[in-house]
C-alpha positions in Angstrom: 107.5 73.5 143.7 109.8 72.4 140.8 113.1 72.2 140.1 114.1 73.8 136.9 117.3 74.1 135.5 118.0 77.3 132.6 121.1 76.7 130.2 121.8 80.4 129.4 122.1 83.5 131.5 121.8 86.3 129.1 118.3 88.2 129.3 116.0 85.5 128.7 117.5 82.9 130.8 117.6 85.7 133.5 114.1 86.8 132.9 112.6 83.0 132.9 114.3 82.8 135.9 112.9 84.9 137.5 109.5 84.6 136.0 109.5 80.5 137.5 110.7 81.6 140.5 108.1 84.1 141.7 105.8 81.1 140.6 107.0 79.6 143.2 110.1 76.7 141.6 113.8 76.4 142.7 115.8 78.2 139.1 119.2 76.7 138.3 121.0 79.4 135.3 123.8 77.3 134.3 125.9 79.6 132.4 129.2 79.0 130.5 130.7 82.1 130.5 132.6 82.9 134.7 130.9 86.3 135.3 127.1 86.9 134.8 127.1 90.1 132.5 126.1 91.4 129.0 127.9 92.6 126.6 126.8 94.9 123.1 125.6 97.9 122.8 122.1 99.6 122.6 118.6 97.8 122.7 115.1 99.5 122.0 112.0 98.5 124.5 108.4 98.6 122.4 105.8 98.6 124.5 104.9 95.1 124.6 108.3 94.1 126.5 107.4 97.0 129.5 104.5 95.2 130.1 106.6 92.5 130.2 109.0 93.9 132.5 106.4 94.8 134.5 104.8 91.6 135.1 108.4 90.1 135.9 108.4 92.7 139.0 111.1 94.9 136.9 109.5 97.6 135.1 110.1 100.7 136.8 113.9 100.0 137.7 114.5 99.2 134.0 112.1 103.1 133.1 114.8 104.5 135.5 117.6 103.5 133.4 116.0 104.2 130.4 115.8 107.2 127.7 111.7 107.5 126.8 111.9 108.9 123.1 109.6 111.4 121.3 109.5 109.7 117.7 111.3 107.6 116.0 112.4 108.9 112.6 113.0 107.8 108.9 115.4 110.1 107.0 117.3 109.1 103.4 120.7 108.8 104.0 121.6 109.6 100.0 119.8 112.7 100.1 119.9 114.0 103.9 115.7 113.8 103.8 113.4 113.6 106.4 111.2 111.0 104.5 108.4 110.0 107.9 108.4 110.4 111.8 106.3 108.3 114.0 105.6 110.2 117.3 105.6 108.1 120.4 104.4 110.8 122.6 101.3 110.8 124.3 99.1 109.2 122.0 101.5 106.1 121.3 101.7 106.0 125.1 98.2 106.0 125.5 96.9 103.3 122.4 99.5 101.4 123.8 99.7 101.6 128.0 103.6 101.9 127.8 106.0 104.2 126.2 109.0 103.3 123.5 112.2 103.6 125.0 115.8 102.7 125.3 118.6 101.6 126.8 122.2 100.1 126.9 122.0 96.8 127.0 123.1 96.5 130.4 120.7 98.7 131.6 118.0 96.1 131.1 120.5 93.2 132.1 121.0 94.5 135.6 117.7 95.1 136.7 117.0 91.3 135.5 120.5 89.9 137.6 119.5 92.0 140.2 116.4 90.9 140.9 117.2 87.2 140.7 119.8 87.4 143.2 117.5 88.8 145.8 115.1 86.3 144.9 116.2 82.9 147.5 114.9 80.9 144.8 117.3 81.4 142.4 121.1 80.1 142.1 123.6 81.4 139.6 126.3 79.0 138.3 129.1 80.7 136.2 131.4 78.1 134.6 129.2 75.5 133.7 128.9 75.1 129.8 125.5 73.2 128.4 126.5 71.2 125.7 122.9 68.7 125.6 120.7 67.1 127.6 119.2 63.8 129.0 115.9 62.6 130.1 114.1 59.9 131.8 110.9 59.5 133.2 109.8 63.0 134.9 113.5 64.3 134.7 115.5 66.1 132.1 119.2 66.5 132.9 121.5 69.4 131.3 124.6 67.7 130.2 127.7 70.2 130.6 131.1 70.3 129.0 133.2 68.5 131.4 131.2 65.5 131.7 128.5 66.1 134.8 125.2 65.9 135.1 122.5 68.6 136.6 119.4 67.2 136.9 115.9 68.8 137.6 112.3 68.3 136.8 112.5 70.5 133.4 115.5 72.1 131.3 114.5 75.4 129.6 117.0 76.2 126.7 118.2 79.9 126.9 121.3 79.6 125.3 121.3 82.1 122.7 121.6 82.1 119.0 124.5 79.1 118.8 122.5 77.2 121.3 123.5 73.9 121.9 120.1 72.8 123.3 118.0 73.3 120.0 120.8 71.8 118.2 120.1 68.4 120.2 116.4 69.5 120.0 116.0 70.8 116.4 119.6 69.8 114.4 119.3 72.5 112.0 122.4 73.1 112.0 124.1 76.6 111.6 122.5 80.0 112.0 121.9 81.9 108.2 124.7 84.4 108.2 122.4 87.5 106.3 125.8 88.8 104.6 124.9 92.1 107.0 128.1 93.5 108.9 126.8 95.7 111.9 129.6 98.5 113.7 128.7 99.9 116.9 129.8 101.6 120.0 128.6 104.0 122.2 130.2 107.5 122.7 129.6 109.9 125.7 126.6 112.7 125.0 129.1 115.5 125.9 131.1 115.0 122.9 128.0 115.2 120.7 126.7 118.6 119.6 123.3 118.7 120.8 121.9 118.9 117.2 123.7 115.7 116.4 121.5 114.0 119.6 117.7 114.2 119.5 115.3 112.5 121.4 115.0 110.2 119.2 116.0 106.9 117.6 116.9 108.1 113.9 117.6 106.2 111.6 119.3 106.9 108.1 118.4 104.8 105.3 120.8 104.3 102.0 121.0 101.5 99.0 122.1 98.3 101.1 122.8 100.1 103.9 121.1 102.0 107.0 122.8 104.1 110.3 121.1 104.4 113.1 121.7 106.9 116.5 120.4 107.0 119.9 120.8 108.2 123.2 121.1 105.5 126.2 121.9 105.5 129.9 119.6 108.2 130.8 121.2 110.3 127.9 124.6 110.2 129.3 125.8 108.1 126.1 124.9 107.8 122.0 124.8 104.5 120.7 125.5 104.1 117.3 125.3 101.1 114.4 126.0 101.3 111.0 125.0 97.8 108.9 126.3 97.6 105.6 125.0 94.5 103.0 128.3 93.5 101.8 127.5 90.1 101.4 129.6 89.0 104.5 130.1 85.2 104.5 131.0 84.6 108.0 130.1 84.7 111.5 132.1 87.1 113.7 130.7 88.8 116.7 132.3 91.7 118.7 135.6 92.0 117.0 137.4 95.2 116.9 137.5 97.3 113.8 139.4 100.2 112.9 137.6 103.9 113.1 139.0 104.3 109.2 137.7 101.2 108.4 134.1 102.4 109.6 133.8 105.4 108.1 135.3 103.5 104.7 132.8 101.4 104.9 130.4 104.2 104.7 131.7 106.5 101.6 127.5 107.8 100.9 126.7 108.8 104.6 126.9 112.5 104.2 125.8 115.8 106.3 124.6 115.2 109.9 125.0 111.6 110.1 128.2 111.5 108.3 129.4 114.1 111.6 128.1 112.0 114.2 129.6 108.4 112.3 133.0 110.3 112.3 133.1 110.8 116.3 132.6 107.5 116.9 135.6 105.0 118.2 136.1 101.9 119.8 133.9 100.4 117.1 133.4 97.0 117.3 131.9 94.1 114.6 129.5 91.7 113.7 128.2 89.7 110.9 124.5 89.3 111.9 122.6 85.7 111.7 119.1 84.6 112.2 117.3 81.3 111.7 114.3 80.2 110.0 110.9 79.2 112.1 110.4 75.9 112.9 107.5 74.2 114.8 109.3 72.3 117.3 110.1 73.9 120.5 109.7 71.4 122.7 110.6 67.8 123.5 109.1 66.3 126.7 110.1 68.4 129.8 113.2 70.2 127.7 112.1 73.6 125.7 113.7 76.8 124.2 113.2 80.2 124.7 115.0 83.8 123.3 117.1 83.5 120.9 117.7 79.7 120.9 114.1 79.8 120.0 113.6 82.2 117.6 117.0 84.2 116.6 116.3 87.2 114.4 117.9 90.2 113.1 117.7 93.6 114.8 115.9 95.3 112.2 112.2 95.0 114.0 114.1 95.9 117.5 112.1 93.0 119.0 115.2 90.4 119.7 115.2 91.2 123.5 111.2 91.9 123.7 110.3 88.5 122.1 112.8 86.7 124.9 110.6 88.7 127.9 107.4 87.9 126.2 108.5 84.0 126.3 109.6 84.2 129.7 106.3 85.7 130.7 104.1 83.3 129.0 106.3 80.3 130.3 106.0 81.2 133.9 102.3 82.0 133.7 102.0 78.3 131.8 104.1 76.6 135.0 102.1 78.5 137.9 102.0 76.1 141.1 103.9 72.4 140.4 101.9 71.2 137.7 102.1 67.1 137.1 101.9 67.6 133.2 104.7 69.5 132.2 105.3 68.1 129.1 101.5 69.2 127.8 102.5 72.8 129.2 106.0 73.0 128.0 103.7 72.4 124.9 101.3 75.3 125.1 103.8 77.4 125.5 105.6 76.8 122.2 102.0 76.9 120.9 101.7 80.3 122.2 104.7 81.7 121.3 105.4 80.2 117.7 103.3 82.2 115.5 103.9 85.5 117.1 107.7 85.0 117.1 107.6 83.7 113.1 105.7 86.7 112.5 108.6 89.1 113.7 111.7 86.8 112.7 110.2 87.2 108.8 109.1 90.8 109.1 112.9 91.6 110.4 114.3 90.1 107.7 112.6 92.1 104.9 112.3 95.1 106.6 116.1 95.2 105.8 116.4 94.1 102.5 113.1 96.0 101.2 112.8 99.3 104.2 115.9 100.0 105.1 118.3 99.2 102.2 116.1 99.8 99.0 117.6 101.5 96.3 116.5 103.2 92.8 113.0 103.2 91.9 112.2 101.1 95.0 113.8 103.6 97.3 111.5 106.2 95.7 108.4 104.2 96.4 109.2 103.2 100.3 109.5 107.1 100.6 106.4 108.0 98.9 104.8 105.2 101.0 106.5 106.0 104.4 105.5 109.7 103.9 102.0 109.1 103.3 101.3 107.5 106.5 100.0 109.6 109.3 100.6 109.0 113.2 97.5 106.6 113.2 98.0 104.7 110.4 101.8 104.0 112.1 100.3 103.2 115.0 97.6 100.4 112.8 100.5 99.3 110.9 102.8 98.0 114.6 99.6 97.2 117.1 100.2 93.6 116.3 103.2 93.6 117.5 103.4 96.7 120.4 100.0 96.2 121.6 98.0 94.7 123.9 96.2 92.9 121.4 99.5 91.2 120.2 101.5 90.0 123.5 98.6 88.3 125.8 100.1 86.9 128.6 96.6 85.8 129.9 95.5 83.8 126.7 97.6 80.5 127.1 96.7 80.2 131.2 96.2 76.8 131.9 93.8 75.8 134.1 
């Protein structure tokens, strides 16, 4: 058994956690903020992070919570069109062993807390900020804000997109602010006409901007986000903006959508960031994971399935007490680099050249998009929601 400490406690520190410790290692979460709890709004669950779930031990309480959709759809926002739907009925469900779903974002964070606070080898420290880290020989130490020391026999960094572990690790500075400013809330079903609320995650495409709607926590709320390229310069996260403001920032949005954007309240902001890939996860027993790994935009829906994924492959690589853990902290950012690079990139242009195309190029993504049918949708994501794309078995070490 090992002693492994986890600076972060947002869903991938919670979900490494609890991935080490039914390997059998003691899990310290040392998180800044007092309370463990997430905040945001909705998050959609691709196949590939139920299986993920479920080989963490919490994939059916997280299906209890969630909303299993029938398709997810494509419509353009200038002219109201249903341009492409890609079913993810039965025959998703069946190419792929798991369904597409979602949830609030809590819905998938609770299931994770609760889970590591049954589990005895887990302990949960609110209040303790990671700024860096030491190490010595077979130790690595997280070093927190006011001065003290925690040391264990590994330090897995799981502290999110501002992460002060890969800056020690990496020093690349800053995230890339994508000049993309991102409203949402979540409004209660009831006030939704039901034609305003399929079963669906829709999403409403318009020049250098996109609105998407879907129902969460078991259908009893919408979630909504509008993202709007206006060349946003700075970083802000969850700050309260105006309803007028919103729907201002929205003039096109017309019909439907343009109903369901106006019953919306409460909204809240943020200017969205990513970073670029980079080869290094890893130095001696100290590695990343989630976000302070590989931050990307939402516009794949993979941010919180890529931090399960690692979590998954990093317990399976640290089964037992191994005596190299520096050669598997290693194999697990070899495992996990390529796959991740591959999403953080195809996020980024799948909103500048899918979601916010205009003129002739919004023509040709709707000629394209229409011309698919269900199997060729289904060729054109298996890397990335099937089997063959998230092997947790591969990087086993023996």
């Amino acid at each position: 058994m090992a002693e492994i400490l986890i600076a972060g406690g947002g869903i991938g520190g919670l979900a490494a956690a609890l991935g080490l410790a039914r390997r059998g290692h003691r899990i310290t979460v040392l998180e800044s903020r007092e309370v463990f709890t997430e905040v945001g709004a909705g998050i959609q669950l691709g196949p590939n992070a139920f299986r993920a779930l479920d080989l963490l031990g919490v994939g059916r309480e997280v299906r209890d919570r969630a909303v299993v959709v029938d398709e997810l759809r494509f419509m353009d926002g200038t002219t109201g069109e249903r341009v492409a739907a890609m079913p993810v009925g039965p025959e998703y469900r069946a190419r792929f062993g798991n369904p597409y779903a979602v949830v609030h974002r809590v819905d998938l964070y609770l299931p994770l807390l609760e889970a590591v606070r049954r589990h005895p080898g887990v302990e949960l420290l609110g209040r303790h900020r990671v700024v860096g880290y030491e190490q010595r020989a077979g130790t690595a130490a997280a070093v927190l804000a006011d001065g003290r020391r925690i040391t264990g026999d590994a330090l897995i960094g799981a502290d999110g997109l501002h992460s002060a572990v890969r800056r020690q690790l990496v020093g690349d500075g800053a995230p890339r602010v994508s000049g993309h400013t991102i409203y949402r809330t979540v409004i209660p079903a009831e006030e939704v006409p039901q034609e305003l609320r399929p079963n669906a995650v829709t999403l409403w495409a318009g020049p250098k901007w996109h609105f998407v709607h879907y129902p969460v926590s078991s259908g009893r709320y919408v979630n909504l986000a509008a993202t709007r390229d206006d060349g946003a310069a700075e970083a802000v996260a969850g700050v309260p903006t105006g309803d007028g403001d919103v729907l201002a920032a929205f003039p096109e949005l017309s019909g439907a959508a343009r109903r369901l954007l106006e019953l919306g309240r409460d909204w809240k902001a943020w200017v969205l960031c990513d970073r670029d890939p980079v080869e290094r996860w890893t130095e001696g027993r100290v590695a990343l994971l989630g976000d302070a790994a590989h931050p990307m935009l939402q516009y794949a829906a993979q941010g919180a399935c890529q931090a399960v994924e690692d979590a998954v492959v990093l317990s399976g690589l640290l089964d037992g007490c191994p005596a190299d853990f520096e050669q598997r902290l290693e194999k697990y950012g070899a495992a996990r680099r390529e796959r991740t690079a591959r999403v953080q990139l195809v996020a980024r242009e799948m909103g500048r050249r899918l979601y916010h195309a205009a003129g002739g190029a919004r023509v040709e993504r709707n000629a394209m998009l229409s011309s698919l049918a269900p199997a060729a949708m289904y060729d054109e994501v298996a890397w990335l929601h099937g089997r063959e794309g998230f092997d947790p078995a591969a990087p086993e070490a023996g």
